[in-house]
Wavefront OBJ file of the C-alpha trace (Angstrom):
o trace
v -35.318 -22.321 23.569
v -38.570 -21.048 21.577
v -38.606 -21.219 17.920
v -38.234 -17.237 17.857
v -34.843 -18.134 18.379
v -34.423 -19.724 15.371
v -35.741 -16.707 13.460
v -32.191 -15.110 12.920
v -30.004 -16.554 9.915
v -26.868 -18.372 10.546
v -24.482 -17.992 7.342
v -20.710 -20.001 7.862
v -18.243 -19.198 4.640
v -15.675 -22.183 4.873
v -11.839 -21.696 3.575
v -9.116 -23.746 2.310
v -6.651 -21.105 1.919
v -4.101 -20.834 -0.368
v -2.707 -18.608 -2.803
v -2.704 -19.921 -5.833
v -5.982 -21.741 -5.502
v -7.991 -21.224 -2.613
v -11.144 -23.126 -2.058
v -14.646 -21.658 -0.125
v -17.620 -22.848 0.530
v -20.912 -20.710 2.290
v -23.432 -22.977 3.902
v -26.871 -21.548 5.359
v -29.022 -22.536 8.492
v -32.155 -23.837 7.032
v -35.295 -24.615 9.570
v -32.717 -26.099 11.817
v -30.662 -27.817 9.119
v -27.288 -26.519 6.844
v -27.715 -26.148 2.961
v -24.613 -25.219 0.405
v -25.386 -21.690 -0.793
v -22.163 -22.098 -2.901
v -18.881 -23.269 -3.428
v -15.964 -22.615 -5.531
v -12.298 -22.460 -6.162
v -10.346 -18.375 -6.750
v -7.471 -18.944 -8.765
v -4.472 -16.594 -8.856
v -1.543 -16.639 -12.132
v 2.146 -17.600 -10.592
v 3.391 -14.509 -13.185
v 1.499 -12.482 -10.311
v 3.772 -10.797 -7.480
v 2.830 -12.264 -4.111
v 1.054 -9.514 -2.657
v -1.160 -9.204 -6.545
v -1.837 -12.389 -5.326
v -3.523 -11.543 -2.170
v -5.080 -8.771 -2.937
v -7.126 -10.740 -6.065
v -7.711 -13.457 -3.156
v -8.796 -10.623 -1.057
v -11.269 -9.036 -3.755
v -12.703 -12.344 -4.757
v -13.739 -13.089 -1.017
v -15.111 -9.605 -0.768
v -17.689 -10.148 -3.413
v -18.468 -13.404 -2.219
v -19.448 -11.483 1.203
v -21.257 -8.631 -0.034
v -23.540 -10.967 -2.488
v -24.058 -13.571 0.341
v -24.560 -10.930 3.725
l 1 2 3 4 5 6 7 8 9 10 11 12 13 14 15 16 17 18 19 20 21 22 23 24 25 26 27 28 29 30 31 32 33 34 35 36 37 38 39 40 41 42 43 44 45 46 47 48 49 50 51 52 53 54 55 56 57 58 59 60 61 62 63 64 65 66 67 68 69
């Protein structure tokens, strides 16, 4: 493999779902090793209906992806 293959980024969000706390963390490739871009913890109220729930979870991941792309 030449190093021009190493020339495209490699992003990886990790989850630990859940929906009333749901943990994520996005790690980058950096010159052939992984660095922690961020981390964090969405938190949803239990006064929420289920599906409020989700779609908060849902929204928070979303601008997680479109910041970190």
């Amino acid at each position: 493999m030449t190093d021009d293959a190493y020339l495209c980024m490699n992003i990886v969000i990790g989850i630990d779902p859940g929906y009333g706390r749901c943990g994520f963390s996005i790690i980058e490739e950096v010159d052939r090793s992984w660095k922690c871009v961020t981390h964090g913890v969405f938190t949803t109220s239990k006064e929420q209906k289920h599906a409020d729930r989700l779609v908060e979870i849902a929204d928070d991941f979303q601008s997680i992806v479109d910041t970190h792309h």
